[in-house]
Each structure stands twice: as structure tokens, then as C-alpha cells.
ROKEMAR-283167 format. One record per residue (C-alpha): residue number from 1; z, y, x; residue in one letter. Coordinates in Angstrom, 1 decimal, padded with zeros to 4 digits, always signed. Each point is the difference from the previous one (the first is absolute). Example, Ala and Ser with C-alpha at 12.3 -4.5 7.8 and 13.67 -1.06 7.14 Angstrom:
  nr      z      y      x rest
   1 +007.8 -004.5 +012.3    A
   2 -000.7 +003.4 +001.4    S
//
This chain:
  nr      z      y      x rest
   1 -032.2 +052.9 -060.2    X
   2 +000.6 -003.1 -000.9    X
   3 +003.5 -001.2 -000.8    X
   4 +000.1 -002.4 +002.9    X
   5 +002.6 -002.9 +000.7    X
   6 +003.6 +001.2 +000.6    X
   7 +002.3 +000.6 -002.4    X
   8 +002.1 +003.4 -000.3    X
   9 +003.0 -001.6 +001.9    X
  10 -002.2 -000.8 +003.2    X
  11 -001.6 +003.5 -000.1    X
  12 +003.7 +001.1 +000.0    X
  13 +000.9 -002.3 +002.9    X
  14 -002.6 +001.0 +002.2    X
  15 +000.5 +004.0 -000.7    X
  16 +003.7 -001.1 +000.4    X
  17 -000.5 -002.1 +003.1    X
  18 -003.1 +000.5 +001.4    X
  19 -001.6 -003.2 -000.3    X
  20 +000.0 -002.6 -003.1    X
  21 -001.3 -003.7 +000.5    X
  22 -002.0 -001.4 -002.5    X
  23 +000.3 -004.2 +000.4    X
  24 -003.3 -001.9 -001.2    X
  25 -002.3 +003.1 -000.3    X
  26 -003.1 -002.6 +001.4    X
  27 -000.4 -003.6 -001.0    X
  28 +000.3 -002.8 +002.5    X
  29 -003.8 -000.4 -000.5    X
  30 -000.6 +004.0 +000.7    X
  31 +002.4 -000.1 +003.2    X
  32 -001.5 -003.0 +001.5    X
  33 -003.7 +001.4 -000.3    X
  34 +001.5 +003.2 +002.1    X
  35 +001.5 -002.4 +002.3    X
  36 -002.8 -002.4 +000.7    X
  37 -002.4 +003.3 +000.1    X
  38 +001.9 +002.1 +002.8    X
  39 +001.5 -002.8 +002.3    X
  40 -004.1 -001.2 +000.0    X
  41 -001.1 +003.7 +000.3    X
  42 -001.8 +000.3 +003.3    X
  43 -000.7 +003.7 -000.5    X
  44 +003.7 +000.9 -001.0    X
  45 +001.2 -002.0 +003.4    X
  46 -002.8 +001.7 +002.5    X
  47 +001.6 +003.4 -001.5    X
  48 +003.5 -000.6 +000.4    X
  49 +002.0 +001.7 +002.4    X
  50 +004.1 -000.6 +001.6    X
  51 +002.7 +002.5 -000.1    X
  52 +002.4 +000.0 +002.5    X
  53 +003.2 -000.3 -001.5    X
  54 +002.1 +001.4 +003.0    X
  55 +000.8 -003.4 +001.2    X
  56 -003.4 -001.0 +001.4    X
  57 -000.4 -002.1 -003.5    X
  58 -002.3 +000.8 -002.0    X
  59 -001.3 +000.6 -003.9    X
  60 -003.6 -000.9 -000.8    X
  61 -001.8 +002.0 -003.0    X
  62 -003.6 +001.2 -001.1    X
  63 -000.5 +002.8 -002.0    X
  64 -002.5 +001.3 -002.5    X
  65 -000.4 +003.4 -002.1    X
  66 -002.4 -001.1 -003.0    X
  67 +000.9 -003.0 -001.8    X
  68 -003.4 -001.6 -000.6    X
  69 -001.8 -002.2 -001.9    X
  70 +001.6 -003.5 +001.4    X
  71 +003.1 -001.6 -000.4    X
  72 +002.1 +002.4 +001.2    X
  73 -001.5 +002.7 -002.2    X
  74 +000.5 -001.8 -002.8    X
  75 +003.9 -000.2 +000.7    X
  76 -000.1 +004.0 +000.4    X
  77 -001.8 +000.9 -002.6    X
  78 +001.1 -002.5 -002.6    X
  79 +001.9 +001.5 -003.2    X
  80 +002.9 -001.7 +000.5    X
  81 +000.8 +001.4 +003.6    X
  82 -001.3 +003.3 -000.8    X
  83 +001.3 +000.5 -003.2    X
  84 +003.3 -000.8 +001.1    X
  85 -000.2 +002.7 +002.9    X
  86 -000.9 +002.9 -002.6    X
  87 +002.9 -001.0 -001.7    X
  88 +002.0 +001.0 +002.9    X
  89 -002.3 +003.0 +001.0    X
  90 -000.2 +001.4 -003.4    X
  91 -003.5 +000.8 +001.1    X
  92 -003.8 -001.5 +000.7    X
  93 +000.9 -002.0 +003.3    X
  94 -002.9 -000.3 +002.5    X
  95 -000.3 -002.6 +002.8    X
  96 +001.1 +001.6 +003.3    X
  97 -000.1 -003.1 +002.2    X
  98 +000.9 -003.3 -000.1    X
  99 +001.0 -002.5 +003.3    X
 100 +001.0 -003.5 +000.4    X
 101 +002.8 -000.4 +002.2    X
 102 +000.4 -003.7 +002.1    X
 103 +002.9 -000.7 +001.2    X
 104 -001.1 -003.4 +001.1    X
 105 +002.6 -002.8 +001.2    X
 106 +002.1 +000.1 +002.4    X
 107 -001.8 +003.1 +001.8    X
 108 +000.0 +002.8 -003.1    X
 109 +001.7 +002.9 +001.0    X
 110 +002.4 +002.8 -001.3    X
 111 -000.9 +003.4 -002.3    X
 112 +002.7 +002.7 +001.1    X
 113 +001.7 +001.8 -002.5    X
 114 -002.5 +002.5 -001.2    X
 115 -000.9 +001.7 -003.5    X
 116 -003.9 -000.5 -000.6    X
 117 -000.3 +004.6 -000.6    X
 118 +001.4 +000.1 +003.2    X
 119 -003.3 -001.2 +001.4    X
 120 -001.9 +001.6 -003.0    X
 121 +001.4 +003.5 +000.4    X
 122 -002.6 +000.9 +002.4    X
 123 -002.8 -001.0 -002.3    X
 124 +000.4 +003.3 -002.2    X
 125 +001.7 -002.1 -003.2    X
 126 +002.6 +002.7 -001.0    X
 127 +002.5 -002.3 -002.2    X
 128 +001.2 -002.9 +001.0    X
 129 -000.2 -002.4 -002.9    X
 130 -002.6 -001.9 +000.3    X
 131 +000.3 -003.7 -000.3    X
 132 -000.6 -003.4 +001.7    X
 133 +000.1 -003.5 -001.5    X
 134 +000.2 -002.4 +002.3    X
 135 -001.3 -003.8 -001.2    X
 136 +001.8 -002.7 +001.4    X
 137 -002.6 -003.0 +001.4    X
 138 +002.5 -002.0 +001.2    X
 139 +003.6 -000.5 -000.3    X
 140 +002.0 +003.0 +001.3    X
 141 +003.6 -000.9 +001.4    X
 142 +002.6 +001.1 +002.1    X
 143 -001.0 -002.4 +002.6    X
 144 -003.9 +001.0 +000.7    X
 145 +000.8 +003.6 -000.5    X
 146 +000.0 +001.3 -003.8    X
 147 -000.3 +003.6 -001.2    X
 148 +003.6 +001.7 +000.6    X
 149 +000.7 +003.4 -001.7    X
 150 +002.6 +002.7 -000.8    X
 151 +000.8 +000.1 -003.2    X
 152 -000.4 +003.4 -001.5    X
 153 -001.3 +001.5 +003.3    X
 154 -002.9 +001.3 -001.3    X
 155 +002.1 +003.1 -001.2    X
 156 +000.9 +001.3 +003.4    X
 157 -003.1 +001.4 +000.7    X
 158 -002.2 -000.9 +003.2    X
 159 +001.5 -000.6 +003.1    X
 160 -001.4 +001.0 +003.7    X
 161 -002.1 -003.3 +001.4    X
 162 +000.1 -000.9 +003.5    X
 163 -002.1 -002.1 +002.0    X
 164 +001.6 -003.5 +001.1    X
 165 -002.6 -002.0 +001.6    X
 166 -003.0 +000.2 -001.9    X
 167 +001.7 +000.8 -003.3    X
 168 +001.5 +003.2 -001.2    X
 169 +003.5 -000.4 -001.6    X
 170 +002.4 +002.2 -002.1    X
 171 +002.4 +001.8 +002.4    X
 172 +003.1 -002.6 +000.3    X
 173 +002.7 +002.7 -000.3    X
 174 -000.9 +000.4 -003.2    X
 175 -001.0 -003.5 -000.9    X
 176 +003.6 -001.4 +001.4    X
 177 +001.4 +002.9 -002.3    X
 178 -002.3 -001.7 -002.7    X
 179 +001.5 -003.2 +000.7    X
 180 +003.3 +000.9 -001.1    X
 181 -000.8 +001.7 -003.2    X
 182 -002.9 -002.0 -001.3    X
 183 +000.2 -003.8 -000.8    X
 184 -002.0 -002.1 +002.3    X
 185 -002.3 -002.7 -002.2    X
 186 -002.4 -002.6 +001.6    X
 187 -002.3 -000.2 -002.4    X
 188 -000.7 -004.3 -000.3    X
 189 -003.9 +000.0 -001.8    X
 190 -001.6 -003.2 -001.1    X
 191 -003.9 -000.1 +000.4    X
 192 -001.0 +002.3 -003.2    X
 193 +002.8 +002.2 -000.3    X
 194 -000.4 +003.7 +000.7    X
 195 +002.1 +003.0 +001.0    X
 196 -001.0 +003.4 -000.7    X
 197 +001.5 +002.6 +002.3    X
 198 +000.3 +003.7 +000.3    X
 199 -001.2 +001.6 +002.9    X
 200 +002.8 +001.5 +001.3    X
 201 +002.4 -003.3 -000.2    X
 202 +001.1 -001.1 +003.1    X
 203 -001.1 -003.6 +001.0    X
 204 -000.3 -002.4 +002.9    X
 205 -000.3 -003.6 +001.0    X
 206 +001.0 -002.5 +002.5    X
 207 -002.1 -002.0 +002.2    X
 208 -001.4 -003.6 -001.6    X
 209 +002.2 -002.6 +001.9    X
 210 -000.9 -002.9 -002.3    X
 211 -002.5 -002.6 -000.1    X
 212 -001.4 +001.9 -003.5    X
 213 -002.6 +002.8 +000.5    X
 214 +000.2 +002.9 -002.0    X
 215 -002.7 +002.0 -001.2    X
 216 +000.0 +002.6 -002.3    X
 217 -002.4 +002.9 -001.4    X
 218 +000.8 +002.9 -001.0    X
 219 -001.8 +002.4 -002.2    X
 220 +001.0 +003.4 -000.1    X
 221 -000.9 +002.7 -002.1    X
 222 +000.2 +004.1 -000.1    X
 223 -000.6 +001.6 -003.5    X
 224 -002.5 +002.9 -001.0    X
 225 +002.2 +002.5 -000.2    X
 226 +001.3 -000.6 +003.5    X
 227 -003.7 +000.5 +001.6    X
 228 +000.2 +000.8 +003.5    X
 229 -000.8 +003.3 +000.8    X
 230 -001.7 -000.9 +003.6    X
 231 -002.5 -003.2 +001.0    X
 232 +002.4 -002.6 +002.1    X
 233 -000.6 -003.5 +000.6    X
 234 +000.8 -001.4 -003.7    X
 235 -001.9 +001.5 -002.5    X
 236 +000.6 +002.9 -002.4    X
 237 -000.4 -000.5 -004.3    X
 238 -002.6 -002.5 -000.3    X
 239 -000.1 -001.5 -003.6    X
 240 +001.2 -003.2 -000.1    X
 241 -002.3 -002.7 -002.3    X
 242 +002.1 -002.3 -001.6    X
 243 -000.8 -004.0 -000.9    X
 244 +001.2 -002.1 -002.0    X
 245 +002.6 -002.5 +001.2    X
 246 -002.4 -002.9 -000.6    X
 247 -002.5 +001.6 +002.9    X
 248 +002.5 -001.6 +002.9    X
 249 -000.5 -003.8 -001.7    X
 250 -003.6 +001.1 -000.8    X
 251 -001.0 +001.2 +003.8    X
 252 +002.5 -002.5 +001.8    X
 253 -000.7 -002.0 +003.3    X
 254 -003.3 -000.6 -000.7    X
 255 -001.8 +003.6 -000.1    X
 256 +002.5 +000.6 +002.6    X
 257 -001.8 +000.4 +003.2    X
 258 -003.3 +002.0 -001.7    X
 259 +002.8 +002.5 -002.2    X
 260 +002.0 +001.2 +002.8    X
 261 -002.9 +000.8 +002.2    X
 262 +000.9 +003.4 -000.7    X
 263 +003.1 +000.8 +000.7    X
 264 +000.5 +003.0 +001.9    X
 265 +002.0 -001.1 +002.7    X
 266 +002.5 +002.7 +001.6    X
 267 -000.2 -000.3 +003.5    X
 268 +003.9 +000.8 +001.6    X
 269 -001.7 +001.8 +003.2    X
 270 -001.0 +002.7 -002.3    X
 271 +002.7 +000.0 -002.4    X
 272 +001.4 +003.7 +000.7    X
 273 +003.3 -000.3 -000.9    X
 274 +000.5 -002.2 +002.7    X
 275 -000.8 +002.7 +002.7    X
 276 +001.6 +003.0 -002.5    X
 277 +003.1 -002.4 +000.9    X
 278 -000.2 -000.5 +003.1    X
 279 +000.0 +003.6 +000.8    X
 280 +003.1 +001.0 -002.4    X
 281 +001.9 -002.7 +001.5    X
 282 -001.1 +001.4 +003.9    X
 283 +001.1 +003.4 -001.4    X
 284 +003.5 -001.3 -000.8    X
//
């Protein structure tokens, strides 16, 4: 494997904490094509779907299982995002799914508190650790609803979920509990930056009630090793074809349309963890 971006002391953060932030991993030229290439996508809008936050409100996303050969391929596949992840899998990472979330001005609503295994669990991965890096395409703040996590959560192990509205959440007794052991960070991303996460760190975010959209995607990965042992939704160990960094500049807006005419859109009706939920929660 290649030795990737991060230096020893963010490896140790994020093992440590369960996330690490890495400012200025894309260019201003690289984070703009992404942004001019999704917010024009027609394709990525006619597949996105709301989730009920609890409150009636709303958060918008589309999802995807095989990165592709467009723009947004290039972005999970290139070395310098992929790299990095192995670092923190100590493994070959494959791409398990990647999503653009929209939380859109002004009507972009809430993620619960929730670990991502929680949902993943029922898809026959056995060890938690797999790892999402989530891309910053516009400016994350506290005020249109920024990533928020629990510092060093990731080593309580999962938590029950719950259904709130159209989202399933970690169990609030124990996130409240959480709260008062684990330092609360809102994690403030300029367009570019990245934070890796583990998959058992507890995380959430506020509604958007600015006048500033933010959009984010977020590519997360499992590692061979960790191959399911039944078919679910996301896929099992697929090998994962690298590019070069310079493919994102190289594709960019202008391939854009033709290169993402395969993207193999996951459509949330059939998403199974979604019913597995909604019958746990029913149970409780």
C-alpha cells in the first residue's frame, strides 16, 4: 500500500479520537469542479431522497455503491483519499458507498445521533472499523449544520438505533451518558478539507438555518479483510482501481455528464436497512 497522506500523529488522533481532519486535502480548482459538477447534476437530483428528521424537516441525500468513472469516481478512487484511508485501516480499503448529503438553505434538516455500524450491522460486516471521509463542498459551520461528534466515542462499542422519523438514531440514554464523558466538537470545514471517521463514532448535525447551503460527500470505505459474510445492499470486497490525483483535473466539468452516466444509483425504497430498522425499533 501506498504510504498515503497523513502523518503518524493524525493516524494516532484518529485511532485516539475517532476522526482526524485533514485541512486542504483538494485544491480550490479540484473542489470547485465537484461543486459545479453535482449542484448541475440532473441525475444525482432526480435520485435524491428526504429523511425525516423527527421534526417534519428534512435532510436531502443520494447515494451510490460503485464509484465510477466520472467526477465523483475520481474523488474515490484517487490516491490521495484512498491512500490515506488504508493508512487508518491498515488494510486494502474497498469502496462501500459513497452519498452527497444537501442540506440546502434555510430548509436542510437534522442527522440524529447515530454511529454509521449501527445501520451497517445488519449488512453481515463483522468489525466495525471501517472508515468514511467525508469532503467538504462548501463551507461547514455551526450555523448551517456542521458535522458534530464525540470525541473518543468510537470506543464504546455500537449502541441500539432507534427510529425517529425517518432516521434511525443511537439510543439517547446512552448518548446523554456520552455527552457527559466525551467532548462535544463541531467540526468547522472549509470547502476541501476532509474528516476521516470511524465507524463506530458517534456523530450528528443540526438543521441548516443560514442563508449558505451545505453539501457534502462522503466516501466511505470497508477493507478486505472485513468482507461481509452475506449480500446486503452495499457491496461486499470489490477491488478498488486507484487513479492518479491528476484524473479529477483531467475528467473535470467537461466529461462530466457522459462519465457519470454510470453510476449505480442506490434507490432508498430498497435499501434494507431501512426496513431491518424499522422492525427492531417496532420490536422495542
Amino acid at each position: 500500500m501506498n504510504q498515503g497522506k497523513l502523518t503518524h500523529e493524525q493516524i494516532s488522533d484518529y485511532h485516539r479520537d475517532g476522526y482526524v481532519i485533514v485541512r486542504g486535502l483538494f485544491d480550490a480548482e479540484e473542489i470547485d469542479l465537484l461543486r459545479r459538477a453535482s449542484k448541475d447534476d440532473k441525475a444525482l437530483d432526480e435520485h435524491s431522497f428526504g429523511k425525516d428528521d423527527g421534526t417534519g424537516v428534512k435532510v436531502r441525500l443520494s447515494l451510490w455503491n460503485h464509484p465510477g468513472d466520472g467526477i465523483y469516481g475520481m474523488f474515490a478512487r484517487c490516491h490521495k483519499l484512498v491512500d490515506s484511508v488504508e493508512q487508518l485501516l491498515g488494510d486494502e480499503a474497498y469502496h462501500y458507498h459513497s452519498k452527497m448529503i444537501m442540506k440546502d438553505a434555510k430548509v436542510g434538516g437534522a442527522w440524529a445521533w447515530h454511529q454509521d455500524y449501527g445501520y451497517w450491522y445488519q449488512n453481515g460486516v463483522l468489525f466495525p472499523d471501517l472508515c468514511s471521509a467525508s469532503i467538504a463542498v462548501d463551507r461547514a459551520t455551526k450555523e448551517n449544520g456542521c458535522l458534530q461528534v464525540l470525541k473518543g466515542s468510537h470506543k464504546m462499542g455500537r449502541v441500539d438505533h432507534i427510529l425517529t422519523g425517518d432516521q434511525a438514531g443511537a439510543d439517547m440514554e446512552r448518548v446523554n451518558e456520552a455527552m457527559k464523558r466525551f467532548e462535544l466538537v463541531h467540526c468547522i470545514l472549509e470547502p476541501g478539507d476532509v474528516i476521516f471517521f470511524h465507524g463506530n463514532l458517534l456523530h450528528a448535525s443540526d438543521r441548516n438555518n443560514s442563508e449558505h447551503p451545505r453539501w457534502s460527500m462522503i466516501c466511505c470505505y470497508n477493507y478486505k479483510s472485513n468482507d461481509p459474510y452475506k449480500e446486503a445492499h452495499h457491496p461486499r470486497y470489490t477491488p478498488l482501481v486507484k487513479v492518479a490525483d491528476e484524473m479529477i483535473k483531467k475528467v473535470g466539468i467537461k466529461r462530466f455528464a457522459d462519465d457519470n452516466s454510470n453510476v449505480a444509483w442506490l434507490e432508498h425504497k430498497k435499501d434494507a436497512s431501512a426496513s431491518v430498522l424499522k422492525e427492531t425499533a417496532a420490536v422495542k
